[in-house]
N, C-alpha and C positions, 0 to 999 in steps of 0.2 A: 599232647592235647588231642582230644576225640570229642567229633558231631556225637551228637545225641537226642534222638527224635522221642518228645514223650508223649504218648496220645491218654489225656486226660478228663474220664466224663467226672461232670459235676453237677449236683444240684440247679436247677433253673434259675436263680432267686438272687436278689438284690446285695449287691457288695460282696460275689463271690470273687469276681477278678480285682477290684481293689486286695481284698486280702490275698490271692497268690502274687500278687502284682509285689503286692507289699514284704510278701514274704523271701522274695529276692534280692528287695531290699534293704533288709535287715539284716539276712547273711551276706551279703555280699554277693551274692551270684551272678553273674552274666549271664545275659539269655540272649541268642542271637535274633532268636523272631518269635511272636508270641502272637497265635489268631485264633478265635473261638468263635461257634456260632449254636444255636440251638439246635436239635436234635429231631430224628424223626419223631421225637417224643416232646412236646413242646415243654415238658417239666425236667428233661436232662438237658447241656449243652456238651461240646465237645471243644476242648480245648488242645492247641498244637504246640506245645513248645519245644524249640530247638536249642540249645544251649551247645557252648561249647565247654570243655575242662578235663581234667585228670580224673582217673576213675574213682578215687576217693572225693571231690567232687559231685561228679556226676551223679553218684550214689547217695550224696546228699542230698539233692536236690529234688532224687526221687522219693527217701525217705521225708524226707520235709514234707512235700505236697502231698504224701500219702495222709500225713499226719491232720492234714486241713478238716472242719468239719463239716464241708459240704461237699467236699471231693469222695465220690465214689470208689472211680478203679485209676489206678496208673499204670499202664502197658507202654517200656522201649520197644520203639518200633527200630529192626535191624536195617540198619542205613542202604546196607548193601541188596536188602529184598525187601524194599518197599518203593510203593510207587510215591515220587516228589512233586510238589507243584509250588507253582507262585507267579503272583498274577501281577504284574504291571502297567501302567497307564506310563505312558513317554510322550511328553509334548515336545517335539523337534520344531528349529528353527529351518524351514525350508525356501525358497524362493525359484521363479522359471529356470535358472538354472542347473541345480539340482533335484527338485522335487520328484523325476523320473528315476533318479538314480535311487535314492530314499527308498520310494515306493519300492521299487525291485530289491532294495536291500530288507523290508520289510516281506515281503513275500517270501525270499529265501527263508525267513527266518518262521515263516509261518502265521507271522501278526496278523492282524487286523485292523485298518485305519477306521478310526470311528470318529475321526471328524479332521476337517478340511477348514483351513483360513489361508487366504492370501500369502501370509507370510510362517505358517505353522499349520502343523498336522499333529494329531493325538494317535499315538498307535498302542493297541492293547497286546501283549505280550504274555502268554501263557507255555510254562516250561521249567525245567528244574535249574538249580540257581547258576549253575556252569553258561547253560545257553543265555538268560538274564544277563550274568554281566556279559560275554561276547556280544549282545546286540547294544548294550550301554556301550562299551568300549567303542564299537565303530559308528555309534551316534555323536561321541563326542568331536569328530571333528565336523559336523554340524552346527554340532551347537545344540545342547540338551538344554530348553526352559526350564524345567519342571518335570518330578519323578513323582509318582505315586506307587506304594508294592505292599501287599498282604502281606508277606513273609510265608513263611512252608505251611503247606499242609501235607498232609501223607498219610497211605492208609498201605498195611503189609498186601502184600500181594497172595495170591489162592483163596480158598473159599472161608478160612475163618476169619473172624473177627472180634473186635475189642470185647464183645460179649461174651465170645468162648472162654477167654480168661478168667480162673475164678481170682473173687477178691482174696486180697491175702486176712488171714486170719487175726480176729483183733478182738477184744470185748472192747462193747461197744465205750464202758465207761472211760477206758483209756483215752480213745480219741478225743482231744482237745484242741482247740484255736493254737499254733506253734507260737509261740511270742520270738 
């Protein structure tokens, strides 16, 4: 089994993530994290998906979604040189006698407390997925309310980008909706 990072632009427009969403699962794909947002182009977005599987697989998955008709480009981003993220909200169960320790165990880790109650704290966590679960793991003996988390985004590192890639070669009449 092997991560596989796929940075995916598409069309701006209504029921494009239903259909790759869709298209997962119809073959059967596992995707580990799946985050999209518009572009500096309000009429492209940009979609992240992480999957995991066997290279025959994984090879699918990117043939598939090339296959979509409002998907543009799909560029693997290389796991090992690109920059990872993912963003977390952690509501921890705190009270006077721990809430100092917390805090400091949030600091180490770089977070951000963005909100304060009596008996709980909201801390925003921003890092790649390694350091995410090591600050869940030693929340848990807290006591974790509630998780919130984006899933990965990633973009390669040095000065190209998903634009430099040309699309791959297709006439257009080929491209169809994948059933």
């Amino acid at each position: 089994m092997r991560k596989a990072i796929f940075s995916v632009l598409v069309h701006n427009e209504y029921g494009v993530v239903t259909r790759i969403s869709g298209l997962f699962t119809r073959r059967g794909f596992n995707i580990t994290s799946f985050t999209g947002e518009e572009t500096d182009n309000p009429k492209i977005s940009r979609i992240t998906i992480v999957a995991e599987g066997d290279e025959r697989e994984l090879a699918q998955i990117k043939s598939q979604v090339e296959k979509l008709v409002d998907v543009i480009k799909v560029v693997e981003l290389d796991v090992n040189t690109s920059v990872q993220r993912e963003l977390a909200l952690i509501k921890v169960k705190t009270d006077d006698t721990n809430r100092t320790e917390v805090f400091q165990i949030v600091e180490t880790f770089r977070g951000k407390i963005i909100d304060i109650d009596p008996e709980s704290i909201i801390v925003e966590l921003t890092g790649d997925l390694s350091k995410v679960k090591a600050f869940l793991e030693l929340m848990k003996r807290y006591g974790i309310i509630e998780i919130v988390r984006t899933g990965g985004i990633a973009l390669q590192r040095g000065k190209g980008s998903i634009h430099d890639v040309p699309v791959a070669d297709e006439t257009p009449a080929v491209k169809e909706e994948t059933l």
